[in-house]
C-alpha positions in Angstrom: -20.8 -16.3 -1.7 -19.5 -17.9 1.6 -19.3 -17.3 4.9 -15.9 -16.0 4.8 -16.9 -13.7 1.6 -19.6 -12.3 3.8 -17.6 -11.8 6.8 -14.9 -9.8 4.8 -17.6 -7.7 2.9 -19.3 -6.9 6.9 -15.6 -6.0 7.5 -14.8 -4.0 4.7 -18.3 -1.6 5.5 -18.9 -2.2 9.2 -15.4 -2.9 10.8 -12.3 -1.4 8.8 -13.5 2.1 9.2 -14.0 2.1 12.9 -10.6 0.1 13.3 -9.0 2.9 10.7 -9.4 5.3 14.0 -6.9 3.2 16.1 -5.6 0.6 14.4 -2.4 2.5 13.3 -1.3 2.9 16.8 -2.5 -0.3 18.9 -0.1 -3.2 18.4 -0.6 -5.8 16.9 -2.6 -4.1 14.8 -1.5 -2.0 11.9 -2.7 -0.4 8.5 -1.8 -1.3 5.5 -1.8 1.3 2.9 -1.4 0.9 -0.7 -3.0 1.4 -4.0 -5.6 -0.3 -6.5 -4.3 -2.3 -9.6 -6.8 -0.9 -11.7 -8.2 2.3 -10.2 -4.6 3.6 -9.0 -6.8 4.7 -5.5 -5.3 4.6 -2.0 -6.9 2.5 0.1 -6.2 1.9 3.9 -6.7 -1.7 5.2 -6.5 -2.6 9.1 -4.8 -5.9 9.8 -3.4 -7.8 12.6 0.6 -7.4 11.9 3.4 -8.6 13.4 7.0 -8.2 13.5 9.9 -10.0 14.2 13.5 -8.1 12.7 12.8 -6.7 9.5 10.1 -8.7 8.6 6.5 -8.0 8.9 4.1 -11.0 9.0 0.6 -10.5 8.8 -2.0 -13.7 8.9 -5.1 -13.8 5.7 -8.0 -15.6 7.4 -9.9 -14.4 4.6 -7.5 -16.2 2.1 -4.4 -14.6 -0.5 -6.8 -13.6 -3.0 -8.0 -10.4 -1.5 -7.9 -7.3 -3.3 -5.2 -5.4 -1.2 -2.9 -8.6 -0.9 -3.3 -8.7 -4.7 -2.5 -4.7 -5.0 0.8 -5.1 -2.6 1.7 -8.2 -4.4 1.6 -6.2 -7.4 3.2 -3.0 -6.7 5.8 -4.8 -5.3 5.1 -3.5 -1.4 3.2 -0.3 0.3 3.4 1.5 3.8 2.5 -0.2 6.6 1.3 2.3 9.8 2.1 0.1 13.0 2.6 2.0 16.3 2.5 5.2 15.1 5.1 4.8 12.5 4.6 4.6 8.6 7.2 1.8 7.4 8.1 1.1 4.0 7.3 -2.5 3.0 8.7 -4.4 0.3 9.4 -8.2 -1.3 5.5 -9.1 -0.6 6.0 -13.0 -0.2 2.0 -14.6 0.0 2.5 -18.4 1.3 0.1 -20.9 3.3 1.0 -21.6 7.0 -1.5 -24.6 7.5 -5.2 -23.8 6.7 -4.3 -20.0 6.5 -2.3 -17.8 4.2 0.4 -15.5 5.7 2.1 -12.3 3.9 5.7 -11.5 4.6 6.7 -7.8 3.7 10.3 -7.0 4.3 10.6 -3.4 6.2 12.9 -1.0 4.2 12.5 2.0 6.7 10.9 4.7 7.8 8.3 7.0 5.0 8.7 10.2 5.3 5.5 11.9 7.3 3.1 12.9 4.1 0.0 12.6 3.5 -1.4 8.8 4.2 -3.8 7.3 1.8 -7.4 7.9 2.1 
């Protein structure tokens, strides 16, 4: 396992559930919230996010093979919480800009306030 495997797995425990408290609200960060491929649980995942028109960029320093990259990828988008506002994301596009992978999601519009994933 590598330093960046290590660092994500500190995140994923240590860091993601302290930035869950704020994240959703404190640009440029955002949550990303969207379900497993194989257990069909919601998940919420902080992330540096930003946006530019109706397009949501956020950076992977961690690399495009990550779990809720893969789950987004697959369901063909999620909800992204950014400022206090859940958006509908869709047409996940997973590229390389340089040394580090970026993900495009394309806003559709506002989710209805329900209940956000756990």
């Amino acid at each position: 396992m590598g330093f960046a495997d290590r660092l994500a797995r500190f995140n994923r425990v240590v860091t993601n559930p302290i930035q869950r408290l704020w994240a959703g609200w404190l640009p440029p960060f955002a949550i990303v919230e969207h379900t497993g491929r194989k257990t069909g649980r919601q998940y919420r995942t902080p992330v540096s996010a930003f946006v530019k028109g109706d397009t949501v960029t956020i950076r992977l320093p961690y690399g495009t093979d990550r779990d809720w990259v893969r789950n987004l990828v697959a369901a063909g988008g999620g909800v992204i919480r950014r400022r206090g506002r859940r958006l509908r994301v869709t047409e996940p596009q997973v590229s390389k800009d340089g040394r580090v992978g970026v993900l495009r999601l394309r806003i559709a519009g506002p989710v209805e306030d329900g209940p956000p994933a756990t």
